[in-house]
VMD Tcl script that builds the backbone (N, CA, C; Angstrom):
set m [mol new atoms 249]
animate dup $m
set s [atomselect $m all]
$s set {name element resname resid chain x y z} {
  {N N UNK 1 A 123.878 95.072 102.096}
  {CA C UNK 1 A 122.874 96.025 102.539}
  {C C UNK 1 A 122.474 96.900 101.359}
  {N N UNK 2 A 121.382 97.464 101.488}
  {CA C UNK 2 A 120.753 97.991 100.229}
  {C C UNK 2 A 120.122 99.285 100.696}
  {N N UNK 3 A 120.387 100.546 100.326}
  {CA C UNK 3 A 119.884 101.484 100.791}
  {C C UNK 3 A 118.569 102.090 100.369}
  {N N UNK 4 A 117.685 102.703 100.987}
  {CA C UNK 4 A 116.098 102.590 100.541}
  {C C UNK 4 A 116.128 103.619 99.331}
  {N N UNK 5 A 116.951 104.146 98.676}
  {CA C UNK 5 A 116.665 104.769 97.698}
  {C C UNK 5 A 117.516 104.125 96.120}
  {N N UNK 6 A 117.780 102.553 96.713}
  {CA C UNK 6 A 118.434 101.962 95.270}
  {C C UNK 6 A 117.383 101.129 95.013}
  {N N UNK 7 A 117.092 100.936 93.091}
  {CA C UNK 7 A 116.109 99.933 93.083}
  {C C UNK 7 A 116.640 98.697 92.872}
  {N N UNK 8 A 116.302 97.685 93.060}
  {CA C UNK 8 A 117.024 96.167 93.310}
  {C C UNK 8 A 116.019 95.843 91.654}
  {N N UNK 9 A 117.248 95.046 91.110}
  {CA C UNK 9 A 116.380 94.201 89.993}
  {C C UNK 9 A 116.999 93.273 89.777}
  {N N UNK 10 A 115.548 92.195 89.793}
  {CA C UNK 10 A 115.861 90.291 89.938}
  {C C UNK 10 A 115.261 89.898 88.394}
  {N N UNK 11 A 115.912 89.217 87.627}
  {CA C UNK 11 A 115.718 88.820 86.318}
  {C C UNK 11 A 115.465 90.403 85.589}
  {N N UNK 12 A 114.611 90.188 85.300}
  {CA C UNK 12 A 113.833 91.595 84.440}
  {C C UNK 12 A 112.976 92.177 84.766}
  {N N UNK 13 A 112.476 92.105 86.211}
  {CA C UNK 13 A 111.563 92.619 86.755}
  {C C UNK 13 A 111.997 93.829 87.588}
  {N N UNK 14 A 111.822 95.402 87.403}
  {CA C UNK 14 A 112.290 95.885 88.604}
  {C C UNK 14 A 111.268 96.314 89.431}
  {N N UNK 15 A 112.121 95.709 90.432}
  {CA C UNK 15 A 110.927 95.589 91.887}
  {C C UNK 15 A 110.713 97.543 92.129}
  {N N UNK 16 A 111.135 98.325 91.900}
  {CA C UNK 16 A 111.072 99.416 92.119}
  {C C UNK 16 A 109.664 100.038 91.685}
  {N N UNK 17 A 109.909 99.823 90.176}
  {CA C UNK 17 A 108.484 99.998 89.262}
  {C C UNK 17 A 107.362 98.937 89.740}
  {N N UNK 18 A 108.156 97.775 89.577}
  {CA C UNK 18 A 106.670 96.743 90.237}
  {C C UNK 18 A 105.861 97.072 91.444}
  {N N UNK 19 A 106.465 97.698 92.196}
  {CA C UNK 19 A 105.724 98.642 93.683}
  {C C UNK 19 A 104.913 99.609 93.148}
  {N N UNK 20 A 104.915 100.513 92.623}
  {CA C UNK 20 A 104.236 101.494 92.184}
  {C C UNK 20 A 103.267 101.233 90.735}
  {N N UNK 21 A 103.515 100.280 90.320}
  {CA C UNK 21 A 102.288 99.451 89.310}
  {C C UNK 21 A 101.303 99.166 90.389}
  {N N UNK 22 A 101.648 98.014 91.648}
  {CA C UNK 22 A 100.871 97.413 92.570}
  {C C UNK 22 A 100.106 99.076 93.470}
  {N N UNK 23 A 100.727 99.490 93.670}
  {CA C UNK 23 A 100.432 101.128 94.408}
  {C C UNK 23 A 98.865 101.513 93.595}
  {N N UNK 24 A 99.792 101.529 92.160}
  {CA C UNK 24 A 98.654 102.498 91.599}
  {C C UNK 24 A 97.374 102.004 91.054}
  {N N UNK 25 A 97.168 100.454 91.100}
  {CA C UNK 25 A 96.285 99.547 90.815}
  {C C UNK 25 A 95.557 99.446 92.336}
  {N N UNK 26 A 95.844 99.501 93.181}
  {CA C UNK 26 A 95.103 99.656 94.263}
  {C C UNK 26 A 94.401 101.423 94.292}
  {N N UNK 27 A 95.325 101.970 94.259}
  {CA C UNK 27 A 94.386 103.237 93.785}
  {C C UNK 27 A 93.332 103.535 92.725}
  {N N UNK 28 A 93.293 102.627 91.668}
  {CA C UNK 28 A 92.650 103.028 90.640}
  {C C UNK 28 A 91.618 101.828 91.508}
  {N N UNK 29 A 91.545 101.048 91.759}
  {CA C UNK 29 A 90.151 100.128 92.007}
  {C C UNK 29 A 89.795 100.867 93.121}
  {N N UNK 30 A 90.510 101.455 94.312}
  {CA C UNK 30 A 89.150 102.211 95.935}
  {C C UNK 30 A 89.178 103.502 94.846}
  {N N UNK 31 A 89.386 103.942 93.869}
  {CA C UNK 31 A 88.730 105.187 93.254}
  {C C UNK 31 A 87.349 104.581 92.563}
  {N N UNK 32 A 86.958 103.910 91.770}
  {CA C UNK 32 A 86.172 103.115 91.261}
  {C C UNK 32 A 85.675 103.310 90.074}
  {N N UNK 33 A 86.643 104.390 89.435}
  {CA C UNK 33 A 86.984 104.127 88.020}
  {C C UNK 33 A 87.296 103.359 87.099}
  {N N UNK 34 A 87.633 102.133 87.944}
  {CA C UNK 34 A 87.628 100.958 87.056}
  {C C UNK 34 A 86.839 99.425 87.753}
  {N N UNK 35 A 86.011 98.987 86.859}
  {CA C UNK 35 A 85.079 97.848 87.234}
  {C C UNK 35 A 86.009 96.310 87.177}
  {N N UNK 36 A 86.744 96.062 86.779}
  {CA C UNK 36 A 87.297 94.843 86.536}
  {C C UNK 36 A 88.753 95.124 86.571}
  {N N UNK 37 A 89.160 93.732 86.488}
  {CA C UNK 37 A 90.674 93.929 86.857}
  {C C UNK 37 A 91.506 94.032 85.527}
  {N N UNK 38 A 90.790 93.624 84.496}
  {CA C UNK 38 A 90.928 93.677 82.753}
  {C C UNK 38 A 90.922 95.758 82.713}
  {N N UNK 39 A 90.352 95.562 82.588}
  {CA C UNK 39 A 90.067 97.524 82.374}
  {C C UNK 39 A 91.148 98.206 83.851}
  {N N UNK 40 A 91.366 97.143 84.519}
  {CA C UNK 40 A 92.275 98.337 85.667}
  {C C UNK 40 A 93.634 97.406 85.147}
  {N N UNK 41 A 94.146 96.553 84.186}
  {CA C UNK 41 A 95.210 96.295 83.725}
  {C C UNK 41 A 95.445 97.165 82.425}
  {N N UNK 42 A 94.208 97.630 81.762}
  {CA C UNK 42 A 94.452 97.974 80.478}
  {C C UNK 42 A 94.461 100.064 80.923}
  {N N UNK 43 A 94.085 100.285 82.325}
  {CA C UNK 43 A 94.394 101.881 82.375}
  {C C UNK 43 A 96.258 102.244 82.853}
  {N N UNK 44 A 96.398 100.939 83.114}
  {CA C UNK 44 A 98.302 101.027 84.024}
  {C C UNK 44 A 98.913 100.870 82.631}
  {N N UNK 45 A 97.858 99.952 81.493}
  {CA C UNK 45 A 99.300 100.082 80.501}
  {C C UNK 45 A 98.796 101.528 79.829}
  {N N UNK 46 A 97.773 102.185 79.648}
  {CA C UNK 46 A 97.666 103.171 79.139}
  {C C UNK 46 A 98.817 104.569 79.748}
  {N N UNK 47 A 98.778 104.342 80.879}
  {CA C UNK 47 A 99.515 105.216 81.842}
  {C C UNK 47 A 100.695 104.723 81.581}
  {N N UNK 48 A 101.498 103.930 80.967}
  {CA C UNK 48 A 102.779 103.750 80.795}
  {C C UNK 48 A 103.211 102.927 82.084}
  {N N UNK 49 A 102.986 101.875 82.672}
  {CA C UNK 49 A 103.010 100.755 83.560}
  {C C UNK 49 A 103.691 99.992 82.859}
  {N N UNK 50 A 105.183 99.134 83.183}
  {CA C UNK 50 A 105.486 98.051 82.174}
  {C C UNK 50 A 105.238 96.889 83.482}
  {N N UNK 51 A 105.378 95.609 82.188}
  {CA C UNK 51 A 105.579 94.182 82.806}
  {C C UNK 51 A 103.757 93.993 83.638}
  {N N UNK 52 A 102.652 94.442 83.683}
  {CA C UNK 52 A 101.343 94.891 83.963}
  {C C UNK 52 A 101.200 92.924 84.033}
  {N N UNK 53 A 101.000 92.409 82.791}
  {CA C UNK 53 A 100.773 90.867 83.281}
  {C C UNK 53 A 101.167 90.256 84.011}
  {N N UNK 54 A 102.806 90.146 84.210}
  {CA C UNK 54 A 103.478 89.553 85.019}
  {C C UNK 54 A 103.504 90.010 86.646}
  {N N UNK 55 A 103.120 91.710 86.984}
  {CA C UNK 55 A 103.207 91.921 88.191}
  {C C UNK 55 A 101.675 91.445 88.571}
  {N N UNK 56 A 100.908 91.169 88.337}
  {CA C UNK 56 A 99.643 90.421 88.445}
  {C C UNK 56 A 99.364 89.456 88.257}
  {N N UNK 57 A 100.208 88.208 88.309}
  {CA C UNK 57 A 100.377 86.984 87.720}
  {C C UNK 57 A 99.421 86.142 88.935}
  {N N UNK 58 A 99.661 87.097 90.029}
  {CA C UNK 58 A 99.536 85.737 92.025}
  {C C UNK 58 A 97.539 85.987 91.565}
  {N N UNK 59 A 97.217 85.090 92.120}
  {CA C UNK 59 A 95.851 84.830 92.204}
  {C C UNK 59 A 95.379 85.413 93.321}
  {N N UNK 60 A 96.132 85.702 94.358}
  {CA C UNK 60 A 95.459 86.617 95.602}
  {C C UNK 60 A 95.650 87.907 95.423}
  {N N UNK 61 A 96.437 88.626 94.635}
  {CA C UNK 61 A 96.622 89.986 94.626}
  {C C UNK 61 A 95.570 90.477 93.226}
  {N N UNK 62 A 95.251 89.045 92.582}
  {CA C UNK 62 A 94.113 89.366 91.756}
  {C C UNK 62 A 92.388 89.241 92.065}
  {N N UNK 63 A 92.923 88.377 93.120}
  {CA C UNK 63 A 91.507 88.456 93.945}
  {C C UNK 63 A 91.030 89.769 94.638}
  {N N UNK 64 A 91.876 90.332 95.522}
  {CA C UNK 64 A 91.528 91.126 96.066}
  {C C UNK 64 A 91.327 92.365 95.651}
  {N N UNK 65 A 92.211 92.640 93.938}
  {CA C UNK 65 A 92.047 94.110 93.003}
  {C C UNK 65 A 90.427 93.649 92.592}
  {N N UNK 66 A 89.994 92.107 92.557}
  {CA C UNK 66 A 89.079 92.372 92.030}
  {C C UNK 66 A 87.492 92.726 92.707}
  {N N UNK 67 A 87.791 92.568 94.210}
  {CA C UNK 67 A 86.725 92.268 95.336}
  {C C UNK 67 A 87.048 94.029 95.302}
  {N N UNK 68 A 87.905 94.823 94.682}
  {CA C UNK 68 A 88.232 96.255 95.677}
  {C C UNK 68 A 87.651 96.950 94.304}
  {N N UNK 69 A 87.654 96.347 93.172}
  {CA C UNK 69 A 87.122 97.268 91.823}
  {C C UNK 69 A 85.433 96.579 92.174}
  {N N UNK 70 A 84.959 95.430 92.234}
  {CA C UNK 70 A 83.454 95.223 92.730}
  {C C UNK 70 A 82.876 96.438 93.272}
  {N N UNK 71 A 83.193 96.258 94.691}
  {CA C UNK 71 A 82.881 97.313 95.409}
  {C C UNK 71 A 82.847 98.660 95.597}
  {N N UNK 72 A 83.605 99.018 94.837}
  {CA C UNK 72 A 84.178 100.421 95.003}
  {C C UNK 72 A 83.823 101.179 92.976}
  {N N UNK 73 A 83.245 100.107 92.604}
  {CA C UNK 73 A 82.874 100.472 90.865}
  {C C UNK 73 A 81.489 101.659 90.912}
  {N N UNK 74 A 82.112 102.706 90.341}
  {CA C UNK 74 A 80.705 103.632 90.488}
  {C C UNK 74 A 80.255 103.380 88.650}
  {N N UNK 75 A 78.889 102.868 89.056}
  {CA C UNK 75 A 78.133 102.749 87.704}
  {C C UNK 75 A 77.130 103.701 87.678}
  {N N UNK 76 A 77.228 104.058 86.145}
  {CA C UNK 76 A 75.874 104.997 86.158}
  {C C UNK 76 A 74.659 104.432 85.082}
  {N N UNK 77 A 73.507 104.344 85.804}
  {CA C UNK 77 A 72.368 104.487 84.903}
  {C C UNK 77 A 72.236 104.682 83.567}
  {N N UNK 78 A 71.160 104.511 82.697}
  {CA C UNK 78 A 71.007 105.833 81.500}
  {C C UNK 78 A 70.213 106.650 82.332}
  {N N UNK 79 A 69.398 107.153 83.274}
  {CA C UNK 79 A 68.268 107.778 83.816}
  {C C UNK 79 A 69.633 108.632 84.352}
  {N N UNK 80 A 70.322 107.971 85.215}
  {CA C UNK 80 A 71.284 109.354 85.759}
  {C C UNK 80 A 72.415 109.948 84.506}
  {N N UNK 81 A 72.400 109.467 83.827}
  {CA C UNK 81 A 73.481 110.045 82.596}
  {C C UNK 81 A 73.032 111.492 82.071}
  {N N UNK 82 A 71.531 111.318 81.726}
  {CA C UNK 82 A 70.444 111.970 81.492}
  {C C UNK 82 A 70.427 113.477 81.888}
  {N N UNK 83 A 70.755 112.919 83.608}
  {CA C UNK 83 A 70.380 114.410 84.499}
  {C C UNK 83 A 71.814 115.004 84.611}
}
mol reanalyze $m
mol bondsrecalc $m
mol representation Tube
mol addrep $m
């Protein structure tokens, strides 16, 4: 049994940190500060995120950061930069 405040780690990955990489990559794409899943991998390693490639390795959890940074990407103009 494992109590909810120990972090479990399998090879070299700790699942503890790997939750809160996945956490905060879903936060950074419904904020829409980041347009792609390249620029929302390269703000988690800026923020001090380790293992960033490998916890993003599955093709569905990259699909869907990337359908959630699409949508949710606020772009600006040059006309609105302007004002």
């Amino acid at each position: 049994m494992n109590p909810s405040n120990t972090v479990v780690i399998y090879g070299k990955i700790d699942i503890g940190s790997t939750r809160g990489t996945i956490e905060r990559a879903f936060q950074l794409a419904l904020s829409g500060s980041v347009g792609t899943v390249s620029d929302l991998k390269a703000m988690l390693r800026k923020e001090g995120h380790a293992a960033v490639d490998a916890t993003f390795s599955g093709s569905a959890l990259k699909t869907e950061l990337r359908r959630l940074c699409r949508i949710n990407c606020v772009t600006i103009t040059p006309m609105q930069a302007r004002t």
